[in-house]
Phi, psi and omega in degrees: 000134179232107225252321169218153200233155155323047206269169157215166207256101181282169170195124215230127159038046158085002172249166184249155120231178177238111161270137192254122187289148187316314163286349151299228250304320183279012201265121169320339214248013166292132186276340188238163189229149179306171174058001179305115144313160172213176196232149113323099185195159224249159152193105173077243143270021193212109146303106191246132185238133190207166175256133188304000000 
């Protein structure tokens, strides 16, 4: 189980992203499919990414 993964936030032609290392996204206890929407939102010092 790989319960948290190391990330850093790229940022490209004025967009950001987060790349997820692959055993992470592949671990059973992952919550997301590819292309899912998601909702995004800032708390405190922490990024909570969830279905809507």
């Amino acid at each position: 189980m790989t319960a948290q993964a190391k990330v850093k936030i790229y940022s490209s032609r004025g967009r950001h992203s987060i790349n997820l290392p692959t055993e992470f996204v592949r671990d059973s206890a992952f919550p997301f499919k590819p292309m899912e929407e998601l909702v995004a939102r800032i708390d405190g010092k922490r990024i909570v990414i969830e279905k809507p």
